[in-house]
C-alpha positions as CSV (number, residue, x, y, z in Angstrom):
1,X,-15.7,-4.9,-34.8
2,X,-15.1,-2.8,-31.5
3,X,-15.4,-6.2,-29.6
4,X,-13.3,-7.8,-31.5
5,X,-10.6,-5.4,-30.8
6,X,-11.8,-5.1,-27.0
7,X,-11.3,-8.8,-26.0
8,X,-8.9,-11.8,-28.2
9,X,-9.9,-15.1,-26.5
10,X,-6.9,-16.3,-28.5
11,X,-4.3,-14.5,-25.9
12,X,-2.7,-17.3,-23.4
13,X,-4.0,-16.1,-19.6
14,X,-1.1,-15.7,-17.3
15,X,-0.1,-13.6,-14.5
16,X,2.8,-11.8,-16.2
17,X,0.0,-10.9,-18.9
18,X,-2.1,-6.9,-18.0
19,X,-5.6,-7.6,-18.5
20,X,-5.7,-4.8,-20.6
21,X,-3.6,-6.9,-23.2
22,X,-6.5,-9.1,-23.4
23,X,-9.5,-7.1,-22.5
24,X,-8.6,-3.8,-24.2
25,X,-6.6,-3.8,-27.2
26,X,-4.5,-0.6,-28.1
27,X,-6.3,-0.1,-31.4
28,X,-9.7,0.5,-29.0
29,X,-8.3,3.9,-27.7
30,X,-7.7,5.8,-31.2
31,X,-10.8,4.4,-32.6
32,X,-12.8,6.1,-29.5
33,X,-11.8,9.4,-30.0
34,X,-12.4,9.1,-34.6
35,X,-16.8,10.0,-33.5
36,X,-18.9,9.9,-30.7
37,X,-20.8,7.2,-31.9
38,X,-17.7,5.5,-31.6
39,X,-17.1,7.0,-28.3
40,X,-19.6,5.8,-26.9
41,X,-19.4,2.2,-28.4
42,X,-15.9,1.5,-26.6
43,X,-16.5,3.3,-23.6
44,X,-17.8,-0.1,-22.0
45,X,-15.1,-1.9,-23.2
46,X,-12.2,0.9,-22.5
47,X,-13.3,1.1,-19.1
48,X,-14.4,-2.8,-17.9
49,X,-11.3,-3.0,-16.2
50,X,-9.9,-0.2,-14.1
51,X,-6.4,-0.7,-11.9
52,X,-5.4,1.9,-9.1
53,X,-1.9,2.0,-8.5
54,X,-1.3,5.2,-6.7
55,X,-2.5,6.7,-3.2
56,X,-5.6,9.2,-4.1
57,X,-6.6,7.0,-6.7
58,X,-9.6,5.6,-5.0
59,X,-11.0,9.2,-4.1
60,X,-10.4,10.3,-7.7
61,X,-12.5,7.1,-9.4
62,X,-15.2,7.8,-6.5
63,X,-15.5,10.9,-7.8
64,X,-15.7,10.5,-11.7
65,X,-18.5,7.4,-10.6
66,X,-20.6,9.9,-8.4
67,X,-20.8,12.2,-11.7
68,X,-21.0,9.9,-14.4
69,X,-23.3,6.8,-14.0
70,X,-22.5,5.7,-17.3
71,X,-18.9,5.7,-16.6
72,X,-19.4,4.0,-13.3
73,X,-21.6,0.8,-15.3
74,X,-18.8,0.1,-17.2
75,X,-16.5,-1.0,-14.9
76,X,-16.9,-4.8,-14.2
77,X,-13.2,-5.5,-12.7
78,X,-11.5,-3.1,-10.2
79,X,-7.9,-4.1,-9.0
80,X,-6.7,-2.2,-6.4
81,X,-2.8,-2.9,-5.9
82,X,-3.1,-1.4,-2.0
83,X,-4.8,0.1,-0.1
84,X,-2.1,2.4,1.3
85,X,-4.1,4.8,3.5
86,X,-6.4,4.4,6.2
87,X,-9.1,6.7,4.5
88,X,-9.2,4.1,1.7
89,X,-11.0,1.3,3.7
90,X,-13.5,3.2,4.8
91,X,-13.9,4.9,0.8
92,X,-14.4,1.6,-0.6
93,X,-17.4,-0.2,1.2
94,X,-19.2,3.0,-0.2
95,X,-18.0,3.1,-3.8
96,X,-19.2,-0.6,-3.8
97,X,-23.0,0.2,-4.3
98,X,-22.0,2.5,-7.1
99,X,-20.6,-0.2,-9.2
100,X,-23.5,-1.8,-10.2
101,X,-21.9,-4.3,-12.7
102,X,-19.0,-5.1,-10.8
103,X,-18.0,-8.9,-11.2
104,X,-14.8,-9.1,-9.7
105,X,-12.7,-6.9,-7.4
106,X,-8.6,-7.5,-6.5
107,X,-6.9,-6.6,-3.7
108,X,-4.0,-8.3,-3.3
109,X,-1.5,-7.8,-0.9
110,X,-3.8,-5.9,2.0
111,X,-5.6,-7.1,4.6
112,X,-9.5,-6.2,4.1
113,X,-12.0,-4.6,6.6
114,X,-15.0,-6.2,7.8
115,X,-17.0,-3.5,6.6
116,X,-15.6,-3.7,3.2
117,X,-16.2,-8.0,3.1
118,X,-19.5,-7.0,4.4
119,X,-20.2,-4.6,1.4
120,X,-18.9,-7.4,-1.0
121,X,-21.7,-9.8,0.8
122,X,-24.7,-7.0,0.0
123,X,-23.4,-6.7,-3.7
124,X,-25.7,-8.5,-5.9
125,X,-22.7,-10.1,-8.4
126,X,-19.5,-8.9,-7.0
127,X,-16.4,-11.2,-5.8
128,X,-13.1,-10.4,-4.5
129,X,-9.8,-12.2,-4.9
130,X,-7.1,-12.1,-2.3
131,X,-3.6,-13.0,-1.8
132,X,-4.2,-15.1,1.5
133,X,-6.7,-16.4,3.5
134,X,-5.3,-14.3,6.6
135,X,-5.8,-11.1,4.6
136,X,-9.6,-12.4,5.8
137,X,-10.4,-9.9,8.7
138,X,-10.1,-11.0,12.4
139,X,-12.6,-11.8,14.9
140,X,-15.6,-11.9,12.3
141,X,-18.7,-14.0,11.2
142,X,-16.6,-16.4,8.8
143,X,-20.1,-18.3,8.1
144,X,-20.7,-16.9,4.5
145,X,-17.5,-16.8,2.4
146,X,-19.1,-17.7,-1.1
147,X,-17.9,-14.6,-2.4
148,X,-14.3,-14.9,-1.0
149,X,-11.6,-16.5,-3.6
150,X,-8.1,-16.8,-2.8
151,X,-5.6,-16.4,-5.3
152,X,-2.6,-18.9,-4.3
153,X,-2.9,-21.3,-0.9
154,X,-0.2,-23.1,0.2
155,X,-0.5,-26.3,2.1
156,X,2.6,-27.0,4.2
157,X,3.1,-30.8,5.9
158,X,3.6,-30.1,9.2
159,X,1.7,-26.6,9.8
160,X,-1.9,-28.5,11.5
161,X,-2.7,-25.0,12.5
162,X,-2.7,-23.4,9.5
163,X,-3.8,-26.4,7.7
164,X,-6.9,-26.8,10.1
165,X,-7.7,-22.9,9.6
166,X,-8.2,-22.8,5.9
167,X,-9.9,-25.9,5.8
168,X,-12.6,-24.4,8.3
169,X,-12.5,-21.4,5.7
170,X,-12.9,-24.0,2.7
171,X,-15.8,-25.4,4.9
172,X,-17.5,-21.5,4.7
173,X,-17.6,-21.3,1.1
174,X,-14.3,-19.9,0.4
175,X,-12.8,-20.4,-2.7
176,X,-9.6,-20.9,-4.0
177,X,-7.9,-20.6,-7.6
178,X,-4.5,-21.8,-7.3
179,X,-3.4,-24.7,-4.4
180,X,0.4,-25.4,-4.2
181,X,1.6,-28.6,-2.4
182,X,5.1,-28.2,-0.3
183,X,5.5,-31.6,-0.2
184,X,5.1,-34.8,-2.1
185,X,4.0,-37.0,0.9
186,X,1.0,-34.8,1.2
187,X,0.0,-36.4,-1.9
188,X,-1.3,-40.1,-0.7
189,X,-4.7,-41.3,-1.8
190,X,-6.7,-39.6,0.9
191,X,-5.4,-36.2,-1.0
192,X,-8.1,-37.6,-3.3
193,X,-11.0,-36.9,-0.9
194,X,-9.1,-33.1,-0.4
195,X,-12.1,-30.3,-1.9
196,X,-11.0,-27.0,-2.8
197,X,-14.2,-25.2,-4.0
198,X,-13.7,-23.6,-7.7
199,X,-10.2,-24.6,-7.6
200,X,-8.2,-23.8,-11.3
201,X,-4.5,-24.7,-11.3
202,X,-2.7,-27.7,-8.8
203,X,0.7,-27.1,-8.3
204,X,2.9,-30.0,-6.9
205,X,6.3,-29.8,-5.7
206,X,8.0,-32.4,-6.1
207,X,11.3,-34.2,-4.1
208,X,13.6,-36.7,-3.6
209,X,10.6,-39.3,-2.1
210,X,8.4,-41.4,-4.5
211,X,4.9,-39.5,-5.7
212,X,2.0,-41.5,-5.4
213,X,-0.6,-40.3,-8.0
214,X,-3.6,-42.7,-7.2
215,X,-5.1,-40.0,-5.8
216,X,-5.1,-38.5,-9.3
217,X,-8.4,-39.6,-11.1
218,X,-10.7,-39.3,-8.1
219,X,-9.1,-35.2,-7.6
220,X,-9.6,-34.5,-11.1
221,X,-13.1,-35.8,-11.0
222,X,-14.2,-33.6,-7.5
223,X,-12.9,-30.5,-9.0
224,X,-14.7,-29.8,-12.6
225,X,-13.1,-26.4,-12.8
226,X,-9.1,-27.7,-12.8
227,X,-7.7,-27.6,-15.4
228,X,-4.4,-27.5,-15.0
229,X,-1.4,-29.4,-12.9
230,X,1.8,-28.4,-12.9
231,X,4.7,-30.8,-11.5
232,X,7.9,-28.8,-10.4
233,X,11.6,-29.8,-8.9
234,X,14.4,-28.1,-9.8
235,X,16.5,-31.0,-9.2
236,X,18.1,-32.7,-12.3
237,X,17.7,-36.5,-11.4
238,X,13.8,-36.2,-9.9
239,X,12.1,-36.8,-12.8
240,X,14.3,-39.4,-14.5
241,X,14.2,-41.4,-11.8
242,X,10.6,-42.2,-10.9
243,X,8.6,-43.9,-13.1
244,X,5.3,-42.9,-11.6
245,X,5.0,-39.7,-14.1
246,X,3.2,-41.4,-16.8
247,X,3.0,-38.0,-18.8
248,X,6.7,-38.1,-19.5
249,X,7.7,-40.9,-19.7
250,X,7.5,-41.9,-23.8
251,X,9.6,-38.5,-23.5
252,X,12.1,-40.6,-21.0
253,X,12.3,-43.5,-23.1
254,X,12.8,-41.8,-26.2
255,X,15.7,-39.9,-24.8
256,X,17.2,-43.5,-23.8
257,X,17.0,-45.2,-26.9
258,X,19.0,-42.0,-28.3
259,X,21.4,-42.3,-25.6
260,X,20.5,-38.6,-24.9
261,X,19.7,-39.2,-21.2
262,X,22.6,-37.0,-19.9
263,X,22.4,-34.1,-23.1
264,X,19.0,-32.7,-21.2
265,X,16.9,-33.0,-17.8
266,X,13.3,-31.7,-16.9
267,X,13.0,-29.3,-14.3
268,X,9.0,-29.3,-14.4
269,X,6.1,-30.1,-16.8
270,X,2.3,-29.0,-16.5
271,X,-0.6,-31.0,-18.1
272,X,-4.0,-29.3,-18.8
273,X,-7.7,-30.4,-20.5
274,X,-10.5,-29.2,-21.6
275,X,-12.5,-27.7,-19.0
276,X,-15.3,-26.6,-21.1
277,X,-16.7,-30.0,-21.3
278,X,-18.7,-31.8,-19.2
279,X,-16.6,-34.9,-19.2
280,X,-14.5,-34.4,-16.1
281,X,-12.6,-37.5,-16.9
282,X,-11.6,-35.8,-20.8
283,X,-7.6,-36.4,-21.4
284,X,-4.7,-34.8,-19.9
285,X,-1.9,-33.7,-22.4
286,X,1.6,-31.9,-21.5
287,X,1.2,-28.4,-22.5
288,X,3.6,-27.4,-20.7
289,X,7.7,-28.1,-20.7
290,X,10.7,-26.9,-19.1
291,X,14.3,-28.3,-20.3
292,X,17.6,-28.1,-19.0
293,X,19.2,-28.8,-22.2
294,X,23.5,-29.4,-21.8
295,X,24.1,-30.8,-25.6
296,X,22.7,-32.3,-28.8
297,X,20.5,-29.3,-28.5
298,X,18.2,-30.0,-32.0
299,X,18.0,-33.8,-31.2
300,X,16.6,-33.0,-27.8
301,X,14.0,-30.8,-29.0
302,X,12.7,-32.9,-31.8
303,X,12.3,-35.4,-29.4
304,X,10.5,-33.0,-27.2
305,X,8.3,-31.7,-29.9
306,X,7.3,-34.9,-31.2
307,X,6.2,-36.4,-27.3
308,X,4.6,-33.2,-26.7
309,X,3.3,-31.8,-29.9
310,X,0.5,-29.7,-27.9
311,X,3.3,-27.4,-25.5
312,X,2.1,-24.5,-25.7
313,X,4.8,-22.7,-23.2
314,X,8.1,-23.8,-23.7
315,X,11.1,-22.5,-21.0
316,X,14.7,-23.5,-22.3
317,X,17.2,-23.4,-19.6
318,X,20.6,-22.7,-21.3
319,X,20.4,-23.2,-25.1
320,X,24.2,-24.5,-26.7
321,X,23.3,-24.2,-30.1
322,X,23.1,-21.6,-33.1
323,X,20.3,-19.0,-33.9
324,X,19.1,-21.2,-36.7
325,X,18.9,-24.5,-34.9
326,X,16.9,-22.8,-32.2
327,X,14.4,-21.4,-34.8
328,X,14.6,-24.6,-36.6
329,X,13.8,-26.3,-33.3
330,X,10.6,-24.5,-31.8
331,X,9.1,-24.2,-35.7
332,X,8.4,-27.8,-34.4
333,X,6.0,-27.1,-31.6
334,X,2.6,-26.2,-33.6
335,X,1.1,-25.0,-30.4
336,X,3.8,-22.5,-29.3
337,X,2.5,-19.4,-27.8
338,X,5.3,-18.7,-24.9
339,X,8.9,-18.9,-25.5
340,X,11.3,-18.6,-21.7
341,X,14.8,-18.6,-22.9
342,X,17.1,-18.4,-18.9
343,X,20.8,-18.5,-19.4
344,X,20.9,-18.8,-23.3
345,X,22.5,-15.7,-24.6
346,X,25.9,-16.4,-23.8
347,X,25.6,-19.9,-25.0
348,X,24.1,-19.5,-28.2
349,X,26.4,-19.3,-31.4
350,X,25.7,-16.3,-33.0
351,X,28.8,-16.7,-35.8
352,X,31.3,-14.0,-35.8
353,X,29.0,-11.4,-37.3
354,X,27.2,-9.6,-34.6
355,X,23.7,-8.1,-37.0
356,X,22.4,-6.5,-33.5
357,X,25.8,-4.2,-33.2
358,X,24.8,-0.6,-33.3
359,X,28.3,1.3,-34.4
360,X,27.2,4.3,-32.9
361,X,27.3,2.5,-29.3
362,X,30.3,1.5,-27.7
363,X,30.4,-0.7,-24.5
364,X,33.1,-1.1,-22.7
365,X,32.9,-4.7,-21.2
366,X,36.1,-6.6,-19.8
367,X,33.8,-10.3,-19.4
368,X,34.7,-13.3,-21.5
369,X,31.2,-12.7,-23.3
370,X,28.9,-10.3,-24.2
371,X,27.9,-7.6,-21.7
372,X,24.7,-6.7,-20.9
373,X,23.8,-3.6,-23.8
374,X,25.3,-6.5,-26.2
375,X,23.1,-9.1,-25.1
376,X,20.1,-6.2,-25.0
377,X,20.5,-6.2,-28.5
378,X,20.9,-9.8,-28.9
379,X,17.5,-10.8,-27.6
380,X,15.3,-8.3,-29.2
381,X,17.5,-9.2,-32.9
382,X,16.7,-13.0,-32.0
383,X,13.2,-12.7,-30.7
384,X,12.4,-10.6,-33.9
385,X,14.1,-13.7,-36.0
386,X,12.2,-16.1,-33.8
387,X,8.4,-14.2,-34.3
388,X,8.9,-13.7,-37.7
389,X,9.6,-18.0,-38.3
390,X,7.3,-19.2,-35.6
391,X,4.1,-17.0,-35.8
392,X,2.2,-18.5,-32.9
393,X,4.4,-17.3,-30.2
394,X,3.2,-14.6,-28.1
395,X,5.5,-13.5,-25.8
396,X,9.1,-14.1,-24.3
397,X,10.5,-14.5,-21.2
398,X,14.3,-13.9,-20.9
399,X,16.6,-14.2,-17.8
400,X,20.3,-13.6,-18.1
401,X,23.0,-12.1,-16.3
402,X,27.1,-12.1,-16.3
403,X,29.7,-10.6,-14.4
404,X,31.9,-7.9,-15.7
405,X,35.4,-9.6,-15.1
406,X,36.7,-13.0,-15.8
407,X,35.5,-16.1,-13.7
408,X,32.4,-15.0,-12.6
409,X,34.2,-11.6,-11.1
410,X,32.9,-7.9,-10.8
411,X,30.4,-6.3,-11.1
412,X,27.3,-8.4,-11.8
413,X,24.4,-7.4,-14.1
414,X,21.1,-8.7,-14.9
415,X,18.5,-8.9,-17.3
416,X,14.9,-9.9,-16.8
417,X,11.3,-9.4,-18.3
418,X,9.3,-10.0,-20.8
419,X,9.1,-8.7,-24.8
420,X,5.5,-9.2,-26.4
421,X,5.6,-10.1,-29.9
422,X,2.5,-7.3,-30.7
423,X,4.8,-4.9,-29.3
424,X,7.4,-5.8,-31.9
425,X,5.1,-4.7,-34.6
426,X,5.3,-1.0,-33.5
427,X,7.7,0.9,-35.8
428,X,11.0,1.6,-33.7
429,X,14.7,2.0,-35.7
430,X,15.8,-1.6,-35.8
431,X,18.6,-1.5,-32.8
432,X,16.1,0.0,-30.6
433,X,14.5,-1.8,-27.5
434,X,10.8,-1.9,-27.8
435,X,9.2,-4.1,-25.5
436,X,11.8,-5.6,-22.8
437,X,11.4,-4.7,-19.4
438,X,14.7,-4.6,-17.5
439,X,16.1,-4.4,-14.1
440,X,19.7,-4.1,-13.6
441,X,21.2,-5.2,-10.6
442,X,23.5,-2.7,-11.1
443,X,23.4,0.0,-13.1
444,X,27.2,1.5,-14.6
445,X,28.8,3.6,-17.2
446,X,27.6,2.5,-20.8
447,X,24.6,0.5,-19.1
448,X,21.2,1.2,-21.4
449,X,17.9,-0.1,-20.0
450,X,14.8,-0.8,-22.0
451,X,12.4,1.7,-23.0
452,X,10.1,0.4,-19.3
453,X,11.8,-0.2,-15.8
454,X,10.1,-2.1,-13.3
455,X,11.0,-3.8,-10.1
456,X,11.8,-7.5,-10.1
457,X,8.1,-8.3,-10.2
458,X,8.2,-11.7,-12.3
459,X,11.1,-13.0,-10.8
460,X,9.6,-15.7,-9.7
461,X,7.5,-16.4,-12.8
462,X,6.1,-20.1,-13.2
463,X,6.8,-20.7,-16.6
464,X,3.3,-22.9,-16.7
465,X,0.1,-22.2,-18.3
């Protein structure tokens, strides 16, 4: 029972998502405290994953492991957000050996020591994940980098340097999880003999030049581990215009034989398999779909929905339609687990009853639309509606902002972050943000954030899994 509540395999991975939400489950922390047979039944699973945030951390969870070797075996990922003082990478490489189960240790953001990669070498399981491969210390024995992995490596067209570095890294064991591509004339068939040791996700930028995938089968056949590529340009024509994207293109001509080429345009798509397999070669399927959508809103999606009945995250770029066609619309997507709704609030038609409107709160906004308590309320009344008709969906992503005059004048305000459908389930009065992280851009008379505030963190969210 306790590991059921401790880890749900079930819960889409993604960056946005705390590890907590899928490794720890709230329901694990009252049910520690009801015995100590309990207690001591979730104390591995409470404490598998441990984040420091804050300078002093470090010394205090070096002290609680010194004096409690039962707390200390629990922890199997440590993720360190910086190491902020120069005390700290020296305290590490000799909280290491106490750690005896650590798998995996981030630290993201910070350069690390040669002492401490030198402590990670002499640990008998542990790994750390970086940001960069220059966050690899200077001037060192790069000769053993097995238990190295980089989180996100860019590979740029004309940087031979940089280009020349990492692959001399790659060459020493490094790994790497994510690999984006700057440019599409990287991608030739000698990308196909390109290696990038336990490499996860491909992301491919795409732009105005033709993409050449017969590098495609050959890459995903060197690289068991992949399993998923994600195709991005923001661009409206890209996608429509080359017919080289064999994923999309029933979706294409589908859209053409509806006349609905100009209603809707994709700004990016991932496809994923089966990596659990040991046929390399298994199918690729869209799971992934993000829509510009400028009319016949229900027509679009249906379409959408019925070439890609396996999406699983769905991003909707501006949404002109009303609250029941856009429930109607994603009850069509069986897989739905992730919902990204940019732009939509002032476009949807919400009738001339407002069910969000809180009488006791009056917000003075000169805008043509709804201001930005309004459209507060609005989401977390329409993500409710949205949960409660599509059960699979997880989370949501929203993005919106407005300005405070007319024509895109005054003061401008925005809205961004995430509301988790579990959240929604805790018992709040019914006009009452519960889960939506916000950060205004500016913050005025009558303005009422969420119940978290948080820096702009997931601006940059890729809206892929």
């Amino acid at each position: 029972i306790v590991q059921s509540l401790a880890y749900n395999p079930n819960i889409i991975e993604r960056e946005f998502l705390d590890p907590p939400r899928k490794y720890c489950a709230p329901a694990l922390l009252p049910l520690s405290v009801t015995s100590h047979q309990f207690r001591r039944i979730c104390l591995p699973f409470l404490f598998a994953y441990v984040k420091l945030k804050r300078d002093g951390d470090l010394r205090k969870l070096q002290s609680h492991s010194l004096d409690n070797v039962a707390f200390s075996a629990c922890i199997k990922t440590l993720d360190i957000h910086a190491l902020s003082i120069e005390a700290d990478y020296e305290l590490l490489p000799r909280l290491l050996p106490h750690l005896h189960n650590l798998s995996c240790l981030f630290i993201l953001e910070t350069p690390i020591s040669i002492t401490l990669l030198h402590a990670i070498r002499c640990h008998p399981s542990a790994t750390v994940v970086i940001s960069s491969f220059k966050d690899l210390p200077q001037g060192m024995d790069h000769s053993d980098l097995g238990k190295v992995i980089v989180k996100r490596l860019p590979i740029y067209r004309d940087d031979r340097y940089r280009n020349e570095c990492f692959n001399h890294l790659l060459d020493c064991g490094m790994k790497v999880k994510r690999a984006v591509v700057n440019h599409p004339r990287l991608l030739n068939e000698s990308f196909s003999n390109s290696r990038f040791s336990g490499l996860i996700e491909l992301e491919l930028k795409m732009g105005w030049s033709a993409v050449d995938l017969s590098w495609f089968d050959n890459f995903s056949c060197a690289h068991p581990h992949l399993r998923k590529i994600s195709f991005t340009n923001f661009e409206r024509t890209v996608f429509q215009k080359q017919n080289t994207f064999m994923f999309i293109v029933p979706f294409l001509k589908a859209l053409a034989q509806e006349d609905l080429t100009a209603a809707t345009y994709i700004k990016g798509f991932a496809v994923t398999r089966d990596t659990s397999t040991t046929n390399v070669s298994c199918h690729w399927r869209v799971t992934s779909l993000f829509l510009t959508v400028l009319g016949s809103f229900k027509r679009v999606l249906s379409l959408a929905s019925s070439s890609f009945p396996e999406t699983s995250v769905l991003t909707i770029d501006r949404a002109p339609c009303t609250v029941d066609e856009l429930i109607t619309s994603l009850r069509r997507f069986p897989c739905l687990k992730i919902v990204s709704l940019l732009r939509t609030f002032e476009r949807i038609d919400f009738g001339s009853d407002k069910p969000w409107q809180d009488p006791s709160i009056v917000e003075v906004y000169d805008g043509p639309k709804i201001g930005p308590v309004a459209t507060e309320f609005a989401m977390n009344w329409c993500t409710s509606r949205i949960a409660k008709a599509v059960p699979s969906i997880e989370a949501f992503y929203i993005r919106e902002d407005g300005c405070d005059g007319p024509n895109h004048t005054g003061t401008r305000w925005h809205i961004n972050g995430w509301i988790f459908v579990h959240d929604m389930h805790k018992e709040a009065p019914s006009n009452t943000p519960i889960a939506l992280y916000i950060t205004p851009l500016t913050k005025r008379p009558g303005w009422r954030p969420g119940s978290k505030l948080m820096t702009p963190k997931y601006f940059g969210t890729t809206f892929f899994v």
